[in-house]
Each structure stands twice: as structure tokens, then as C-alpha cells.
BAVOFI-871835 format. One record per residue: residue in three letters; x, y, z of N, C-alpha, C, O in turn. Coordinates in steps of 0.02 Angstrom, whole numbers, padded with zeros to 5 digits. Example, Ala and Ser with C-alpha at 12.3 -4.5 7.8 and 13.67 -1.06 7.14 Angstrom:
<atoms>
    r     n_X     n_Y     n_Z    ca_X    ca_Y    ca_Z     c_X     c_Y     c_Z     o_X     o_Y     o_Z
  ALA   00660  -00284   00390   00615  -00225   00390   00660  -00165   00390   00712  -00166   00423
  SER   00642  -00112   00354   00684  -00053   00357   00645   00002   00394   00670   00057   00402
</atoms>
This chain:
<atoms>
    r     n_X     n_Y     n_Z    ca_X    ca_Y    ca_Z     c_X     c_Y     c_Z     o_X     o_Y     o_Z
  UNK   03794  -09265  -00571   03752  -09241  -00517   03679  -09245  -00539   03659  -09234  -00596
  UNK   03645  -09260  -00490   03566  -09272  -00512   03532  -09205  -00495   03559  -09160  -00463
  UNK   03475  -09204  -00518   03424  -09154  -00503   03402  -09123  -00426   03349  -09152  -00418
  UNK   03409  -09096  -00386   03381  -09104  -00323   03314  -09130  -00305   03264  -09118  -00338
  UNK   03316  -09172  -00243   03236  -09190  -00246   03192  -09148  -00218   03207  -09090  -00205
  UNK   03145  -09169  -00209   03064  -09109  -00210   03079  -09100  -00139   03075  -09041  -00122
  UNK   03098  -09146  -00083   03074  -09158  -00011   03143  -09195  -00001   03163  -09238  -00039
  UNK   03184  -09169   00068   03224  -09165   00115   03202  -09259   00130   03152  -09273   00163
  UNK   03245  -09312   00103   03240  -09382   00111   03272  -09393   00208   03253  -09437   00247
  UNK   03312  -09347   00219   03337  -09349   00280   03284  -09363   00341   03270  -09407   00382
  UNK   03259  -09288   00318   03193  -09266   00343   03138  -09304   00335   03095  -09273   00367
  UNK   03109  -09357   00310   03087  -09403   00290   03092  -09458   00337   03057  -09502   00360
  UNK   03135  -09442   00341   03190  -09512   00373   03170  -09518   00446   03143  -09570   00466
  UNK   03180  -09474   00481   03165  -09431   00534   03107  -09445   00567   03101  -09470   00623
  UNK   03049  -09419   00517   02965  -09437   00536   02963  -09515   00535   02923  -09540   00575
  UNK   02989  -09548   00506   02991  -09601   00497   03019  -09642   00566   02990  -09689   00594
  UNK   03084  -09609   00587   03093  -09644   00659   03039  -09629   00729   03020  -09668   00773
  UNK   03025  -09554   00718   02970  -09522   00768   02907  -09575   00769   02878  -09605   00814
  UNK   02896  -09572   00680   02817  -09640   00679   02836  -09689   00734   02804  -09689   00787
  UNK   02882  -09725   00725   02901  -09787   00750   02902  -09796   00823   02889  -09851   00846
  UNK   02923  -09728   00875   02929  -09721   00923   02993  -09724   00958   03007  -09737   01017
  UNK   03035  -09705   00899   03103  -09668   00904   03134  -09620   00925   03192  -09603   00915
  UNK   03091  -09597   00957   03109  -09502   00962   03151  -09470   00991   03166  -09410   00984
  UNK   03181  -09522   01034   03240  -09502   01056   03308  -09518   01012   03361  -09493   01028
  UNK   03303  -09557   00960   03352  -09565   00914   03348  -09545   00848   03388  -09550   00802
  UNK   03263  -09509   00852   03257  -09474   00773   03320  -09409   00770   03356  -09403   00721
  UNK   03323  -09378   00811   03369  -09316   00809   03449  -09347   00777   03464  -09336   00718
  UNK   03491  -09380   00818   03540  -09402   00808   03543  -09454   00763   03600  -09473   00750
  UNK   03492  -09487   00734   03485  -09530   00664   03502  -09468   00606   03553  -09464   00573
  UNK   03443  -09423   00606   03456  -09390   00538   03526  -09327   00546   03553  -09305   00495
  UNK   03542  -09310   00593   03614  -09285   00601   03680  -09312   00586   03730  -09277   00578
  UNK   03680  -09400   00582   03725  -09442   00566   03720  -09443   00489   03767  -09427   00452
  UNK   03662  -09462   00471   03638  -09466   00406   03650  -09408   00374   03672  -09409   00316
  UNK   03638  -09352   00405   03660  -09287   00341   03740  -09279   00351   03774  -09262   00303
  UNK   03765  -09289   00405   03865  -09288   00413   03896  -09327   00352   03938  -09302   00316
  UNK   03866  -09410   00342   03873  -09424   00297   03852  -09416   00229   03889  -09436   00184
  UNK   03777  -09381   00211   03783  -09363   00150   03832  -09300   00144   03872  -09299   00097
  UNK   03829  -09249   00189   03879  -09201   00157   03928  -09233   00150   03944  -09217   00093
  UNK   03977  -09278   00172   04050  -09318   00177   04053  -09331   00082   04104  -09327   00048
  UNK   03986  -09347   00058   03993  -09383  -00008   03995  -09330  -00038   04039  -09317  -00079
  UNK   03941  -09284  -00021   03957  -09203  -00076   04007  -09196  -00074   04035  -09229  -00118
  UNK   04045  -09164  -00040   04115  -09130  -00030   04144  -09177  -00055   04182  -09149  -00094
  UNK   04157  -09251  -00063   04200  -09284  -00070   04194  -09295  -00163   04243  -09298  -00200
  UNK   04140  -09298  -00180   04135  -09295  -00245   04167  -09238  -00265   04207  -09233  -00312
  UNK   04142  -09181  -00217   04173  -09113  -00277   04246  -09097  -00278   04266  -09051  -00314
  UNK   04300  -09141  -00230   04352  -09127  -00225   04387  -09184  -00264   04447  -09179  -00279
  UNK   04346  -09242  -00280   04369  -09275  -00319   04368  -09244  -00403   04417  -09255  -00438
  UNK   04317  -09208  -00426   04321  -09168  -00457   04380  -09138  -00483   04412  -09147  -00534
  UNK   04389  -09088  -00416   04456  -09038  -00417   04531  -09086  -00434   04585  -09065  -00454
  UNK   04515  -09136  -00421   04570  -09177  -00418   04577  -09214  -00488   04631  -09220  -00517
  UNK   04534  -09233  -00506   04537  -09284  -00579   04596  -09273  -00636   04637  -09311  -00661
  UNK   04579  -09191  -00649   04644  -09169  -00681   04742  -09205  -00663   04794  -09218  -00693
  UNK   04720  -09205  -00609   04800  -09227  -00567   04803  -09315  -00562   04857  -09334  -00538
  UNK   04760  -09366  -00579   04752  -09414  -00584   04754  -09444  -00514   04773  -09502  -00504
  UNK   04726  -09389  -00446   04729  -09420  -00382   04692  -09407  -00357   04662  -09355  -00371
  UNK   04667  -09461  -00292   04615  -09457  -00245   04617  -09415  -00192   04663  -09374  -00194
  UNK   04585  -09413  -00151   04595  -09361  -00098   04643  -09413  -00043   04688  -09385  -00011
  UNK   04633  -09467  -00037   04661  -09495   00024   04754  -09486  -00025   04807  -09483   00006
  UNK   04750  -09483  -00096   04821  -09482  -00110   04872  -09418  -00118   04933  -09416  -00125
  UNK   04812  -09358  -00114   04819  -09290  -00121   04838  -09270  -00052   04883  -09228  -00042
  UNK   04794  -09308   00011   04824  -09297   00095   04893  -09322   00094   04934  -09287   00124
  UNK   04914  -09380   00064   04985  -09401   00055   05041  -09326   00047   05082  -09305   00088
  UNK   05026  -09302  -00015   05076  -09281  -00058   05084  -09224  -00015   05141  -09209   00002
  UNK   05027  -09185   00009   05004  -09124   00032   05042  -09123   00120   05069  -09075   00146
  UNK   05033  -09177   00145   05065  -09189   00192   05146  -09174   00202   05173  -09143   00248
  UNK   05179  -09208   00140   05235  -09188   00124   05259  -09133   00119   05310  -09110   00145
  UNK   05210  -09104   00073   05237  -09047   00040   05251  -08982   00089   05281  -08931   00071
  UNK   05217  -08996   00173   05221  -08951   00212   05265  -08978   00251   05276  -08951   00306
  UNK   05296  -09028   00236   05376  -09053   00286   05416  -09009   00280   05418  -08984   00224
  UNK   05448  -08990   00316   05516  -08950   00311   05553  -08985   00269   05570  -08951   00221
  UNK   05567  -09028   00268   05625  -09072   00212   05577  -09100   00161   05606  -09107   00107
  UNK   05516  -09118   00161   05486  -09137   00116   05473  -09226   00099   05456  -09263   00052
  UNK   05489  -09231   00157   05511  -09323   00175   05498  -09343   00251   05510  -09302   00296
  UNK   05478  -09394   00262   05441  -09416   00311   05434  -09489   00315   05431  -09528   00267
  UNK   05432  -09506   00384   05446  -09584   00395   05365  -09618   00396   05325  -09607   00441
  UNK   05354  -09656   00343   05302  -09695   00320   05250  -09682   00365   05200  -09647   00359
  UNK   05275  -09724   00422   05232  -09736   00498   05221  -09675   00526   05165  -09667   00550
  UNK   05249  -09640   00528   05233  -09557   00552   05189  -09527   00512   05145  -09495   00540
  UNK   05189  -09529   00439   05144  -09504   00377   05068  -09554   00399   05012  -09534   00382
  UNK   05073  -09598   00426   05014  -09659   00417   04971  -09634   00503   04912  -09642   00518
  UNK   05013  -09609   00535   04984  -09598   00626   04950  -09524   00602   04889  -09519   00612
  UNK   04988  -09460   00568   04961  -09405   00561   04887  -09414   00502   04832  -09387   00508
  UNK   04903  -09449   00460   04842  -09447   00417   04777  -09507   00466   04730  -09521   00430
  UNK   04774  -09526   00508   04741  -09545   00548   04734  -09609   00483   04676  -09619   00465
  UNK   04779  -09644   00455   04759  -09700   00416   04770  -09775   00450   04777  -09783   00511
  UNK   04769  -09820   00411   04799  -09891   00424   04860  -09875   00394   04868  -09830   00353
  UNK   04915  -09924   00421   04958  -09933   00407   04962  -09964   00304   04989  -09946   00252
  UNK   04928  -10003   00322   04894  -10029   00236   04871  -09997   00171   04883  -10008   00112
  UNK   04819  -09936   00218   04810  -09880   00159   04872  -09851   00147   04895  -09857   00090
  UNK   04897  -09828   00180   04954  -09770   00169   04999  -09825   00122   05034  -09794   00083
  UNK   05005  -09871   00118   05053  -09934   00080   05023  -09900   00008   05042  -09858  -00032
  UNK   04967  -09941   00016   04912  -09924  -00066   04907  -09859  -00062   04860  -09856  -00102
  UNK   04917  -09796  -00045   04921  -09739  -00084   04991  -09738  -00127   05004  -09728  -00186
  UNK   05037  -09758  -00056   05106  -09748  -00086   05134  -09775  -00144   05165  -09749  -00190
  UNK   05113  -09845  -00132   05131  -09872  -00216   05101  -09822  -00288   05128  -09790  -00333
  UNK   05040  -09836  -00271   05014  -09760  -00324   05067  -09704  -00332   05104  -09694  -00380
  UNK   05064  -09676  -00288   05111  -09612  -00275   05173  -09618  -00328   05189  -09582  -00375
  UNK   05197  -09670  -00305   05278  -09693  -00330   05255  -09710  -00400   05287  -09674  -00437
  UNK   05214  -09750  -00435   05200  -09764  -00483   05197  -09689  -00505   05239  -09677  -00549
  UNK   05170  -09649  -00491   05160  -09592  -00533   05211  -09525  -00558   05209  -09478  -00598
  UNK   05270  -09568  -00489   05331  -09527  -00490   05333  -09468  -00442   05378  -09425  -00436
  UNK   05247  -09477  -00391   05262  -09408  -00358   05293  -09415  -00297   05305  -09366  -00263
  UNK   05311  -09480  -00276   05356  -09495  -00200   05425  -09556  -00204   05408  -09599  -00244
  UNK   05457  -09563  -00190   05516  -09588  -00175   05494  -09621  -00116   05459  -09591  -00076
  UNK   05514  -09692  -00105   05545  -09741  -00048   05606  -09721  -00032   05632  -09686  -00076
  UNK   05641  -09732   00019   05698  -09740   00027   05708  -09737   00103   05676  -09704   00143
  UNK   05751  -09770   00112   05764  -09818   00169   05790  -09750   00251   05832  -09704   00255
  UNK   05752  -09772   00286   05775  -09719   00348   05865  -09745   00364   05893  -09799   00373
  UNK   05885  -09684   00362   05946  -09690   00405   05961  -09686   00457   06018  -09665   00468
  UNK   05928  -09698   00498   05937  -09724   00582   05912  -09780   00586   05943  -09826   00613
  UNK   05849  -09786   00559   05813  -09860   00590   05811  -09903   00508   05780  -09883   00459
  UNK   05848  -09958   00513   05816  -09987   00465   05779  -10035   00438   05794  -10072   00391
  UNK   05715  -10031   00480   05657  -10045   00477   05611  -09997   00446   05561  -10008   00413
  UNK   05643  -09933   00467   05579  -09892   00445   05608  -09856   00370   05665  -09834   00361
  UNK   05551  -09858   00320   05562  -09818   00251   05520  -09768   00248   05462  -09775   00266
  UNK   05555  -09687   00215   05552  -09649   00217   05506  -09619   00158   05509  -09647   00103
  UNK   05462  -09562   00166   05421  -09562   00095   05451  -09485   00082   05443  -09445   00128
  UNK   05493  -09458   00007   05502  -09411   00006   05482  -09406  -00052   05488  -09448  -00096
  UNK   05438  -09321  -00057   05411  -09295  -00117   05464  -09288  -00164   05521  -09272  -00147
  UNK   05447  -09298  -00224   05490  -09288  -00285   05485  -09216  -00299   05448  -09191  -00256
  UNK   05506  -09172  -00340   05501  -09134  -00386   05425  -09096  -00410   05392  -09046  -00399
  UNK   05426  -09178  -00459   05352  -09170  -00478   05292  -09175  -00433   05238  -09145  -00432
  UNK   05308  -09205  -00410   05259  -09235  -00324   05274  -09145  -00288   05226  -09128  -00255
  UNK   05307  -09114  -00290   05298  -09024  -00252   05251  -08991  -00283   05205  -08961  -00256
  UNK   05268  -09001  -00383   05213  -08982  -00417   05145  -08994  -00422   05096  -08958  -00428
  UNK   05153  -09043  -00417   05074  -09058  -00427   05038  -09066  -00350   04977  -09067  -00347
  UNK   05070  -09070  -00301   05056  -09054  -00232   05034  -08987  -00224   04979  -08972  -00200
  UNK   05084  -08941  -00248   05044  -08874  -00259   04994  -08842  -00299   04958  -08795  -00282
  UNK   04994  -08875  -00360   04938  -08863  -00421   04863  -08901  -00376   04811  -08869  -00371
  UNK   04869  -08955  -00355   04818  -08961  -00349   04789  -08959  -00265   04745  -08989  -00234
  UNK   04842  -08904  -00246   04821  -08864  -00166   04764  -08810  -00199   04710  -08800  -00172
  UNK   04787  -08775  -00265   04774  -08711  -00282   04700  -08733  -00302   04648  -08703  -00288
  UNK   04709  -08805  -00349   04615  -08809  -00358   04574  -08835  -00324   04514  -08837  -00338
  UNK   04609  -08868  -00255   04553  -08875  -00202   04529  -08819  -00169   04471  -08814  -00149
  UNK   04584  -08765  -00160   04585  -08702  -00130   04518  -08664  -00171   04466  -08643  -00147
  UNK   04541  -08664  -00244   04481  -08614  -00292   04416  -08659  -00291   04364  -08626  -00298
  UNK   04410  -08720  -00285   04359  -08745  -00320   04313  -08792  -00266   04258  -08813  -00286
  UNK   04334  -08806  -00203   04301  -08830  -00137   04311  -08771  -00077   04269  -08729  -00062
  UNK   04391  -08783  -00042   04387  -08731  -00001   04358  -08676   00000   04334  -08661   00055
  UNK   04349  -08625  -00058   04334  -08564  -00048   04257  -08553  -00057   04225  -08503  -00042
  UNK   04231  -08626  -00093   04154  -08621  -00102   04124  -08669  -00068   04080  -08702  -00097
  UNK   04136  -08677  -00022   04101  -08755   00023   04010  -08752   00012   03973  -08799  -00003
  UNK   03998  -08707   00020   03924  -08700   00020   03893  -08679   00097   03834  -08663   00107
  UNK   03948  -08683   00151   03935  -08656   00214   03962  -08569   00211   04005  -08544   00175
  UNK   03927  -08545   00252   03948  -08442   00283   03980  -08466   00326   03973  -08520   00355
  UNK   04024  -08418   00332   04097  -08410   00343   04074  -08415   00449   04113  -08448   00482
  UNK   04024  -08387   00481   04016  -08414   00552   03998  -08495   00564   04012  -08530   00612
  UNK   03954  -08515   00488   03955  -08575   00504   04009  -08635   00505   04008  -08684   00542
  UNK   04051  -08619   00460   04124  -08652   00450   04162  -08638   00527   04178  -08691   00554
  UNK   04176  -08584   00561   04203  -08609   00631   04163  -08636   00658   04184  -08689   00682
  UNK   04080  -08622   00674   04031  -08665   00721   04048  -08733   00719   04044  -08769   00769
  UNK   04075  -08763   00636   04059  -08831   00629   04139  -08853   00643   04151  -08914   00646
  UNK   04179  -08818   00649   04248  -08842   00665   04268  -08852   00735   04318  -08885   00751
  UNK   04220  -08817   00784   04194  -08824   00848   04183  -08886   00864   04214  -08928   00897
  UNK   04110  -08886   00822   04064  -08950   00850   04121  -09007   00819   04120  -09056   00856
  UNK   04156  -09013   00779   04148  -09077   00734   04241  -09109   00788   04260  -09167   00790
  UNK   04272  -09056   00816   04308  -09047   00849   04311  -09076   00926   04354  -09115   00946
  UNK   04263  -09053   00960   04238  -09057   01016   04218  -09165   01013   04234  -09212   01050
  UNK   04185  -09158   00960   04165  -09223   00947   04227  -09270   00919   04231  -09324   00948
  UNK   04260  -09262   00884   04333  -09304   00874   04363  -09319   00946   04367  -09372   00976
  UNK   04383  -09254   00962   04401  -09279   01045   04376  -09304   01100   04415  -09324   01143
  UNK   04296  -09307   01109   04262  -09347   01141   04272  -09422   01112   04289  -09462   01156
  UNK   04263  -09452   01044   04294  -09501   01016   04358  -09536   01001   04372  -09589   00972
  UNK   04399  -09479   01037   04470  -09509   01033   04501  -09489   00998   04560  -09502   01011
  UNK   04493  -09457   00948   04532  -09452   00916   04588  -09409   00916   04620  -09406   00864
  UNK   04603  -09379   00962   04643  -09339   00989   04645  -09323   01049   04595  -09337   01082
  UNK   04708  -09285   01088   04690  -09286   01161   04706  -09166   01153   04733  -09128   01113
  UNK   04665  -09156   01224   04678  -09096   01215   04724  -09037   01218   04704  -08982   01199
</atoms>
């Protein structure tokens, strides 16, 4: 992590579109621009929390996903629609996964086309160990107060579903 800088680059950013005669897109420029720098904070510091466990966050949504199945197993394509992924990523987590011993392939028994991803053992453990240090070491310290965390689950909400990404 670097030093903080003297002056808000966002903010910078901003005057910079206003100079230009932007002003109607200075607002929603530097609002995009800070969504995505926080995306990298948070994402660094949970990579963090994670390093110990030798996984990423897109492979930690895998395991974690599981681990709240009732059976603990789940059909690939269903794991790949809920994590809002490609069909492709969820491939390349899974091989990881399996390489590491924390998920099982194995073949659906109704359809067999579709293969099934079930947590191992170790894949419960370390699904839960490293719930507990995202829990201690991001979740519980985001750097937002506790009205701002629903405000932003609102807005960021409201806005997924205007984009599709869900229906209401």
C-alpha cells in the first residue's frame, strides 16, 4: 500500500471535466471512477484475508457458495448463473478448486450433460476458515458507518436492477 496522496486525484479529475465543459458528466465521471477505485481497495484487502488459504475471491465465491448448499453440491451451470459469472470462469476457478482438493466433479444424475460441483471436506474447512477472516478482517471493518453500508446497499441495488441484473 502506498502513502496517501496530498489531493483527492478523483476530485481532480472532476475539475478537469467541468474545465472542459463537461458538467453534466463531471458528476457521474468521478462517481464511476471512485466505485471503481473502492472495487480495487476492498478487493486488495480481501485478497489479503485470503492469501493464507491460497484463494482468490472469485474462488472463495465458489467454495462459499457451496458451503451454504444444503447438500453442499451444486450443478456447475447453476453455480455459474448465481455467481453472475461466464460459464468459462467458473471452469477456471473450478479446475483450481479441484487441483487444491477443495471441490469434486462428478457427474449429475439426471442429466448427463450437466456436472456437479461438490465441496470436499477440506473445501467446508477452509470455506469456513476463510468466511471467519473475511468476516474479522474486511466485513467487519469496511471503512464505511454502519447507515452508510445500508444507504449503499440501496443505491448500488436499485442500480443492479435498473441494469439488469436482476428482476424485482
Amino acid at each position: 500500500m502506498h502513502p496517501p496522496l496530498p489531493r483527492d486525484p478523483i476530485a481532480e479529475a472532476r475539475r478537469n471535466w467541468e474545465r472542459h465543459g463537461w458538467q453534466e458528466e463531471a458528476g457521474p465521471m468521478a462517481a464511476v471512477t471512485a466505485i471503481m477505485r473502492v472495487q480495487q481497495i476492498l478487493l486488495g484487502r480481501a485478497q489479503q484475508a485470503l492469501k493464507p488459504f491460497e484463494l482468490t475471491f472469485a474462488r472463495y465465491e465458489v467454495i462459499a457458495l457451496l458451503s451454504f448448499s444444503r447438500e453442499k453440491r451444486m450443478p456447475m451451470n447453476k453455480a455459474s448463473k448465481l455467481l453472475q459469472v461466464h460459464p468459462t470462469s467458473i471452469t477456471n476457478a473450478v479446475d483450481r478448486l479441484e487441483a487444491a482438493g477443495l471441490v469434486e466433479r462428478q457427474p449429475h444424475a439426471e442429466d448427463r450433460r450437466a456436472m456437479l460441483l461438490v465441496l470436499t471436506r477440506k473445501g467446508r474447512r477452509v470455506a469456513a476458515e476463510a468466511t471467519a477472516a473475511l468476516n474479522e478482517q474486511l466485513f467487519r471493518h469496511t471503512g464505511f458507518q454502519p447507515e452508510e453500508v445500508e444507504q449503499l446497499n440501496g443505491i448500488l441495488a436499485r442500480f443492479r436492477q435498473r441494469a439488469g441484473d436482476f428482476q424485482g
